[in-house]
N, C-alpha and C positions, 0 to 999 in steps of 0.2 A: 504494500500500500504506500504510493507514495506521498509526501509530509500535505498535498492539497487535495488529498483523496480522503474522502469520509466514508464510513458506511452505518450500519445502522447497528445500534447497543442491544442487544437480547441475550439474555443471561448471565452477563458479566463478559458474552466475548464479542468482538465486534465483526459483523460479518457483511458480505455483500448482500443488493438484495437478490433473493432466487432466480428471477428474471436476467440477472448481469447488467440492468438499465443502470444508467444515471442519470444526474442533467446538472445544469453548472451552473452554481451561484456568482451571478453577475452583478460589480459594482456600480451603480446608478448612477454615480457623477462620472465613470470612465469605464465604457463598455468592456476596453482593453482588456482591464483588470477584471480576473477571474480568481474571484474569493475562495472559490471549491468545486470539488466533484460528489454529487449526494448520490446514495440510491434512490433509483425510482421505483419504491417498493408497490407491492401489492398486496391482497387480503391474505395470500399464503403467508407473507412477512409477517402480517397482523397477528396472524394463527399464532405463528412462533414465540410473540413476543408476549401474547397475551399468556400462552401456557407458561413461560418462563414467569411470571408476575404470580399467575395462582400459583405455581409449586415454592413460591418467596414467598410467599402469604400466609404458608402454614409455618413459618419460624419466626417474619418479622411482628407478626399480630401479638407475639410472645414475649417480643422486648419490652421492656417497661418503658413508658411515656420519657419519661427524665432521657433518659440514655439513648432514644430514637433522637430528642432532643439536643444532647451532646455531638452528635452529628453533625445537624445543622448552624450550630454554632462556632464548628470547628471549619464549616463551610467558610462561615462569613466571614472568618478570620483571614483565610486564604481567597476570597470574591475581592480583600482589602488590599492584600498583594498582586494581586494580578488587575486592579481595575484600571489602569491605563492600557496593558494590553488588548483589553475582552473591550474597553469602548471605541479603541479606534479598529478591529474588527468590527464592530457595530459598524462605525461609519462606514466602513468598507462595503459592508453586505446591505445596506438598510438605507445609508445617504445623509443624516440628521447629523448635525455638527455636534464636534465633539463636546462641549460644555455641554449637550442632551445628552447623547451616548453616554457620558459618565454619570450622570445622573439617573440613567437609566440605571446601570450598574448599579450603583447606590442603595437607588428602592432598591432591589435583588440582597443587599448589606443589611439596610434597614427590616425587609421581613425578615430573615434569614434570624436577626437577632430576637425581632418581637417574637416570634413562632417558637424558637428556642423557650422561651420562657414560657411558652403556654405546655410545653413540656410536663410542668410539674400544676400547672389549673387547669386540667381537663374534669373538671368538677363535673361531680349529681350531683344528689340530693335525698337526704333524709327523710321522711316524715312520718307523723304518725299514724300507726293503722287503725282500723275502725274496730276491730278482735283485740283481747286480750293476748299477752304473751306470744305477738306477734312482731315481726319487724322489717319495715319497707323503706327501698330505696329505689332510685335510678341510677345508673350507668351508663357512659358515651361509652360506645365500639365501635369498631374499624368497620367500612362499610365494602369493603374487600378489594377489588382489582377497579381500579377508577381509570376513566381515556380520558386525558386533555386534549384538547385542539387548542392549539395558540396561534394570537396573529403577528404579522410581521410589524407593527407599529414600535411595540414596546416587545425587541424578542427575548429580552431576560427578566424585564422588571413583572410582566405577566406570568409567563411561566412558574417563576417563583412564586406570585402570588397563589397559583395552583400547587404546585408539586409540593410545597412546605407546608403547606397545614394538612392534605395529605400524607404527607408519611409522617408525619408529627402523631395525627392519628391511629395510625398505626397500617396502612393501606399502603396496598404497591401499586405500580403506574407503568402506562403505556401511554408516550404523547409523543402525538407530532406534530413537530414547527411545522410555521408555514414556510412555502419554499422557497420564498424571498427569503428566508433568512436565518437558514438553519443553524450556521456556525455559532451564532448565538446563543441559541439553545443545548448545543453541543458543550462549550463550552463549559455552562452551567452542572450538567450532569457530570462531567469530567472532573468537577470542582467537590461534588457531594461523593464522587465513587474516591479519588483522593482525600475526602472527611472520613473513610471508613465505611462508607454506604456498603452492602453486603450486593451481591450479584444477583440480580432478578428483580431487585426492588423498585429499580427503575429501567425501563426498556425505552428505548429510541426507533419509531419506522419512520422515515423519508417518506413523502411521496407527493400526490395530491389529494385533494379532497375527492375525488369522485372514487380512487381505489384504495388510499389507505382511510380517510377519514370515516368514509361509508360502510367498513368492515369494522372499525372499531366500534361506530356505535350501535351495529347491529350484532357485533358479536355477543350469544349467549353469557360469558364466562366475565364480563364487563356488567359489574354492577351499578355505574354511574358515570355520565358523563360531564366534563365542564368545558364548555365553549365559549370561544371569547370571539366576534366576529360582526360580522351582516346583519341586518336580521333576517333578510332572506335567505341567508345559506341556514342563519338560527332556530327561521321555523321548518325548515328542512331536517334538522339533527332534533329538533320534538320531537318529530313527525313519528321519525324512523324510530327513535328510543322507545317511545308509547308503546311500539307494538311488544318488546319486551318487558314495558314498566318499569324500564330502568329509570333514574330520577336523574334530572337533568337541572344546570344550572349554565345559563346565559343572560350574558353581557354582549349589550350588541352595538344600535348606532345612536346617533346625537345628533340634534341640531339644537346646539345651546346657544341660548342670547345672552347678551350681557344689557342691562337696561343702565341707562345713562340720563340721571336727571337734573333737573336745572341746579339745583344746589351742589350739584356734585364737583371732587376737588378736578377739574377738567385735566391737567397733565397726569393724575393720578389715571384717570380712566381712561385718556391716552394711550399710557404706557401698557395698562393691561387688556387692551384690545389688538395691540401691535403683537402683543406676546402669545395672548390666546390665539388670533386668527392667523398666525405667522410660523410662531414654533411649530417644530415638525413639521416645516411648510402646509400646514391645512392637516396634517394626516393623524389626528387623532380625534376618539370618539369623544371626545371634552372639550376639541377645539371651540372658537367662539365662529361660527359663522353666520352668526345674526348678530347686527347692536342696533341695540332699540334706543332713539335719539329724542326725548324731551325736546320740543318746536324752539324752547328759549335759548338752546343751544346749539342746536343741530347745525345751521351752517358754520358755527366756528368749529364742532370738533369734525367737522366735513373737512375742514379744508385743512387742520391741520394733521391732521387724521392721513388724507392723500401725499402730506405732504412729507412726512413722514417712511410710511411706506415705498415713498418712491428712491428712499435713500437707500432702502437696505438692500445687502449686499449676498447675493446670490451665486454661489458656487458650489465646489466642494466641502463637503462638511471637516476635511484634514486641514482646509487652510484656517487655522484659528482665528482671522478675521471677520470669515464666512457667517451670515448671521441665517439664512436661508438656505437649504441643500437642497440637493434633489428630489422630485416624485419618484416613489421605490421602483417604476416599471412603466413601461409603455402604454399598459391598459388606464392606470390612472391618469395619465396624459389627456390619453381619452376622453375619460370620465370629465376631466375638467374643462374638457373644448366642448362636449358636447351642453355641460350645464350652463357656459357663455352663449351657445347660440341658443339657447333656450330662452333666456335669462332678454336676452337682445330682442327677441322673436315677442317676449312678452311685454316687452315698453321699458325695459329697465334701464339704466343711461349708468354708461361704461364709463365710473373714471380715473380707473387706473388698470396697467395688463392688461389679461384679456387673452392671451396665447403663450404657447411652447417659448423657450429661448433659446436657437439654435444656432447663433452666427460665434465663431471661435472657439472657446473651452467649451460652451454648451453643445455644441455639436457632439462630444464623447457621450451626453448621458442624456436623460431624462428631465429638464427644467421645464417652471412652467412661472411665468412673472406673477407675484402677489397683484392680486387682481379684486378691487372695489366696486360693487354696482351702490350707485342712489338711486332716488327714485322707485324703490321696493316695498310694493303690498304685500300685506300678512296671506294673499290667494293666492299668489305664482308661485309654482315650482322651485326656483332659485331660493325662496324663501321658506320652504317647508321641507325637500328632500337632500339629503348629506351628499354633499357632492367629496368629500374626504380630500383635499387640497386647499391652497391657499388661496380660498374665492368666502368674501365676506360680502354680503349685505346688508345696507343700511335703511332701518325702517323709521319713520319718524310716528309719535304718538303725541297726543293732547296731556293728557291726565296720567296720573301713577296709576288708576287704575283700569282704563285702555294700555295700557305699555304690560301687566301682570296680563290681561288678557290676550294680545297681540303672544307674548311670550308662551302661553300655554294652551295656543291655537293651533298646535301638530302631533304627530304622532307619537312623538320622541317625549323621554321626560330624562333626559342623564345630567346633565348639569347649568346651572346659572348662575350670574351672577347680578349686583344690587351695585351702584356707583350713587351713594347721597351719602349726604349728612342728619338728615331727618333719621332719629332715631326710633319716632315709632312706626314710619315707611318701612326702616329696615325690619324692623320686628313682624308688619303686616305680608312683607317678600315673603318672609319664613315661612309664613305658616301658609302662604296662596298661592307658591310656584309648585306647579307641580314637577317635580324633581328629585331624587333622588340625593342632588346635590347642590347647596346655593352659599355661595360664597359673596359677603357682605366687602365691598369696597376693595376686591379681588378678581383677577381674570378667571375664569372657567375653569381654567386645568391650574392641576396643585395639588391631584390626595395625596394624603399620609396614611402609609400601613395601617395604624393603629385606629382608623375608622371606619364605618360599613363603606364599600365600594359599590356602586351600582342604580341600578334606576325603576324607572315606572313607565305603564303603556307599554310601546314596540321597543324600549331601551332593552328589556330584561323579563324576566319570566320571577324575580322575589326575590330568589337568596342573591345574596350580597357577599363580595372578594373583603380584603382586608381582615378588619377584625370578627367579623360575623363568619369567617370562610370555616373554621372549626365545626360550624352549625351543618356544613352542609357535606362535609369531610368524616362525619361519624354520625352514628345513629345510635337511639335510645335504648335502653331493656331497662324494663322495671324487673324488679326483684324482690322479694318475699316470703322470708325467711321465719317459718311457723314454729316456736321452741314449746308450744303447750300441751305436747305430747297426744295431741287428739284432734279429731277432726273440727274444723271447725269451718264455717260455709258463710263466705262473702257473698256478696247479693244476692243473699235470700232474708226476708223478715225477720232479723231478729231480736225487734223489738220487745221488749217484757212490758 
């Protein structure tokens, strides 16, 4: 295997997939550059990988919480040695400048440390029975062989948020990256099987979604899945789990607004609209690609809003100056020309970008110029479906409370955010956007591990990554434990 050849982790060995396919992970700011060689696995791989995880399931379920724990701590110690190498591979594989890339990494540091500690608070619960000389509890257990699907947006900071509170609970795992952006993923595992990770407890298949992803979550021996994605590929992976009854947890897409009101500190909201609808050039489910503009302000943060955006600087995410990188792939190119002719076609007024950027360096890769529509109603297209790149819309409202409305007129609920100083406005945001997530005088994107992740509507289907991921990583058994030497009969009468 040569040093840019990868293959796929099942059993603790690494093997080709059965087929002999592969496909190559290509750098998005410079085609040139070829990050790796993946398998192009199939559902035979799936097979492999999934029996290797059950036959790891009958020894790792037996570890004690604390010491699964000890693992992932020993992870994150070594994620902290090696995170300039694993982010500028990110860059490499994915395009997002490095000050993201290592942030990405980070979060991957940061669970790695909180989940460790949930190690030893895998808590039931007590209580008392309704019989004499009786005694009841609950217990979290391992919910067995679990399939992640990860996307290429965040390809270590998600992952982690899967695979660590999974085996924290005591559960083995079959995931696969997505194929923008395996090495990432790669990496991370390499990082847990050098923490000590035992063989089988985590499995790697390459591929795509239609033969590896499709086999994971229809396979029998896969007690649950977590997807992180579309929502159209999302209610696709319901679809298929249902018929098994597997339990399913997805995170899907966004169109978050950030609302901007007249009191608000205007460079403040500025700067968190440049950051939200810009970072990761467009490419996250948190981006801001709506800002909802109060009338008394709307043409000053319009202009300098434009004016702004037109400065930043677009390349490679290795050149540390670079504040915007590449779209991961050609398809998203796509995606975001065809939301401008849309956008155009429906009365929108372009003013800024607008297309690809291909003359010189951008010629090597995937660009597409940070691109502003005004003049955008809460009914067009451009303003209700996720276009996933650097295309923001600007809506203008009367009242705060036309702007909360406007704001929670789509199908999305994953995140928002609030730009005033009126303290009982912010208080009334809270409790009225419908969201999963709303950030007070903050851009869109920003969780921290240690809080529920996730949304409402088409964002998500309920259970929540971060701190709530434990809930959805292990499952209940009551327990009751009868010491009064005789039978004695719960719901039945027996009252005296």
């Amino acid at each position: 295997m040569s040093q840019n050849e990868y293959r796929n982790l099942i059993a603790g060995e690494w093997r080709p997939a059965r087929s002999g396919k592969t496909f190559s992970n290509i750098n998005p700011a410079d085609h040139s550059d070829i990050v790796g060689e993946f398998p192009a696995s199939g559902p035979e791989d799936v097979a492999d990988a999934v029996a290797a995880a059950k036959k790891a399931f009958a020894t790792w379920r037996l570890v004690p919480a604390p010491k699964r724990a000890e693992i992932l701590y020993r992870a994150g110690r070594l994620l902290q040695e090696r995170k300039e190498q694993f982010a500028r591979d990110m860059t490499r594989e994915m395009g997002k400048v490095l000050a993201e890339t290592r942030g990405d990494v980070q979060e991957a540091i940061d669970e790695s440390f909180y989940v460790a500690g949930e190690g030893r608070r895998l808590f039931g619960k007590t209580t008392p029975s309704e019989l004499q000389n009786k005694f009841a509890m609950s217990v979290r257990m391992p919910v067995g062989v679990v399939g992640l699907i990860t996307p290429w947006n965040f390809p270590m900071a998600i992952p982690s948020w899967k695979l660590f509170p999974a085996l924290v609970g005591g559960n083995t795992c079959v995931i696969k990256p997505a194929t923008d952006t395996p090495l990432s993923v790669y990496n991370l595992v390499q990082t847990l099987v050098d923490a000590g990770l035992p063989p089988g407890v985590i499995n790697i298949v390459c591929g795509s979604g239609g033969s590896v992803g499709n086999a994971l979550v229809e396979h029998p021996d896969v007690r649950a899945i977590s997807f992180t994605g579309s929502s159209e590929v999302g209610s696709r992976v319901a679809q298929r789990a249902a018929a098994n009854f597997k339990q399913v947890s997805l995170e899907m897409g966004g169109k978050n607004a950030q609302i901007v009101l007249d009191d608000a500190n205007l460079e403040l909201a500025l700067d968190g609209a440049l950051w939200g609808a810009f970072g990761t050039t467009g490419q996250r489910c948190t981006a801001t690609s709506r800002i909802l503009l109060q009338k008394g302000i709307a043409r000053k943060f319009t202009e300098r809003f434009v004016e702004r955006a037109e400065v930043l600087k677009v390349g490679n995410g290795l050149d540390e100056s670079v504040e915007v990188g590449p779209q991961v792939n050609a398809s998203q190119i796509d995606t975001s020309n065809m939301y401008v002719d849309i956008a155009m076609a429906e009365g929108a007024k372009l003013l800024l970008g607008g297309g690809p950027l291909t003359d010189g360096d951008y010629e090597k890769g995937t660009f597409f110029a940070p691109t502003i529509f005004g003049g955008v109603t809460k009914s067009m297209r451009i303003a209700r479906e996720e276009v996933f790149g650097p295309v923001v819309s600007l809506i203008e409202f009367d009242t705060f409370e036309q702007g909360i409305e406007i704001a929670n007129s789509i199908d999305y609920g994953l995140s928002s955010a609030l730009y005033t100083k009126d303290l009982n406005r912010a208080f009334a945001a809270i409790r009225d956007l419908e969201a999963g997530i709303t950030y007070i005088n903050a851009p869109t994107i920003g969780a921290e591990v240690h809080l529920p992740f996730g949304g409402v509507k088409q964002t998500g289907n309920g259970h929540r990554e971060g701190s709530e991921a434990i809930e959805f990583f292990t499952t209940w058994k009551a327990v009751y434990v009868d010491y009064s030497d005789k039978l004695q009969r719960a719901q039945i009468d027996n009252a005296e």
